[in-house]
C-alpha positions as CSV (number, residue, x, y, z in Angstrom):
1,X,24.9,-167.6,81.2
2,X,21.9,-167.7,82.9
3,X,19.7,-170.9,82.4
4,X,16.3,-170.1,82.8
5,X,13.6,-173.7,82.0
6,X,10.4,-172.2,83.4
7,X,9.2,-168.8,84.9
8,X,6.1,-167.1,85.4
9,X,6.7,-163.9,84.1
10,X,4.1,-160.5,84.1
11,X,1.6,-163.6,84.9
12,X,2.7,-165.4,81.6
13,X,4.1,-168.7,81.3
14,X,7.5,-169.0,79.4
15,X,9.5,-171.7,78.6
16,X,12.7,-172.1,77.5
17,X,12.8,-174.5,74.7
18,X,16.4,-174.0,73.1
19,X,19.1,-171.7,72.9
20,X,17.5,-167.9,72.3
21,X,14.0,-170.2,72.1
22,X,11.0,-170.1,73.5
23,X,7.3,-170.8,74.1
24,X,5.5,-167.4,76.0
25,X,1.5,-168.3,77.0
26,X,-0.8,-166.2,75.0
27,X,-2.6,-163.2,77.8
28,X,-5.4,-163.6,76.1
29,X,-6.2,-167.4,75.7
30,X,-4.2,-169.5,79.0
31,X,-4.4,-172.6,77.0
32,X,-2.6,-171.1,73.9
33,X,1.3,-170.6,73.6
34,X,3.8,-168.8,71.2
35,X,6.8,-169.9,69.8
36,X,9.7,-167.4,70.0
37,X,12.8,-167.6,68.3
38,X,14.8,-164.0,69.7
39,X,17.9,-165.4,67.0
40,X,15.8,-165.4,63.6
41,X,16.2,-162.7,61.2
42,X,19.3,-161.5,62.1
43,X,18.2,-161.4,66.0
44,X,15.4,-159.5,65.3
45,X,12.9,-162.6,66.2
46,X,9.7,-164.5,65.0
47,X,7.0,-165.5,66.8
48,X,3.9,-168.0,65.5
49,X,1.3,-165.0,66.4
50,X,-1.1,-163.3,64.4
51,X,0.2,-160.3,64.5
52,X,4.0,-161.3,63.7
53,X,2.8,-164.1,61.2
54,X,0.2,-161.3,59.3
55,X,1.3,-157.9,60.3
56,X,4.5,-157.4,61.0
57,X,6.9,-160.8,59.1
58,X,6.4,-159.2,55.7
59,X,7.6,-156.3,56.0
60,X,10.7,-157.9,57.3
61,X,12.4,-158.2,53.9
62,X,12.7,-154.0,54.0
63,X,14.4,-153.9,57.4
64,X,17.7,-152.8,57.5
65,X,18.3,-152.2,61.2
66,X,16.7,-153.8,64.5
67,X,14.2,-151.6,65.4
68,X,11.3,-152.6,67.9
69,X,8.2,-151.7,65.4
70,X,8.6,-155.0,63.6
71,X,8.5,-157.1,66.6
72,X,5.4,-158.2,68.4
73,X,5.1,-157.7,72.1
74,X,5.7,-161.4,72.8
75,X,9.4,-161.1,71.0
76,X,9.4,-157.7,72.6
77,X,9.0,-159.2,76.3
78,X,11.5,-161.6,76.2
79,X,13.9,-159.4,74.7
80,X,13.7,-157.5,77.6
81,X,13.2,-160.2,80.2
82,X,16.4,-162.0,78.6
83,X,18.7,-158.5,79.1
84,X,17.7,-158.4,82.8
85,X,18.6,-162.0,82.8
86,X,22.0,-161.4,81.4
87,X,22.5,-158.4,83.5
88,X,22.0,-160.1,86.9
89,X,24.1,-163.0,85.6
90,X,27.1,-161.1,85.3
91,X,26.2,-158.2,88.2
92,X,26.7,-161.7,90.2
93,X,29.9,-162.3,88.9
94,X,31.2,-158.6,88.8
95,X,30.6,-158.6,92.8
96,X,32.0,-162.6,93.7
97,X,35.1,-161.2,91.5
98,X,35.3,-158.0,93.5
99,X,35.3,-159.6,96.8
100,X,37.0,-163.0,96.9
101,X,36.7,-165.0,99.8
C-alpha cells in the first residue's frame, strides 16, 4: 500500500500520523491542524473540528450506513485523496504484472 508521510494536498498540509491517521491543516487558519481518524466509527471517521466535534459526532449514534452527510469536509478529503492513493498503487502493479521484464 501506498505510504504517503507528508503531501501538500488542494494547498493543505497533511500528514500521515498512523495507519488510516492523520493531521489535515485547517484552510482557514495555516497554523491550525485537524486530527483525522478515516477508521473510527466503523470507517466512517472523526475529526477534532468544530463542525464534526458539535454538528455532525452526535448524530452518529442514529447512523446505520456510511453516508457522506455525517462527515466533515476534512474526513471527506482524505477519503477521497486516500482512494486515488490506493488506486494508483495497484494501477502500478496491474501494468508491472502485465508486462514483465
Amino acid at each position: 500500500m501506498p505510504d504517503i508521510q507528508e503531501k501538500i494536498l488542494s494547498g493543505l498540509r497533511v500528514t500521515r500520523i498512523g495507519l488510516g491517521h492523520y493531521n489535515v491543516q485547517s484552510e482557514s487558519d495555516a497554523t491550525k491542524n485537524y486530527s483525522v481518524d478515516l477508521m473510527d466509527y466503523g470507517g466512517l471517521g472523526s475529526c477534532t473540528c468544530d463542525d464534526q466535534v458539535l454538528r455532525r459526532h452526535p448524530r452518529w449514534s442514529k447512523v446505520r450506513e456510511n453516508h457522506d452527510s455525517f462527515r466533515c469536509k476534512h474526513i471527506r478529503f482524505l477519503r477521497v485523496h486516500v482512494l486515488d492513493q490506493i488506486i494508483q498503487f495497484y494501477l502500478k502493479k496491474r501494468i508491472k504484472q502485465s508486462n514483465p521484464k
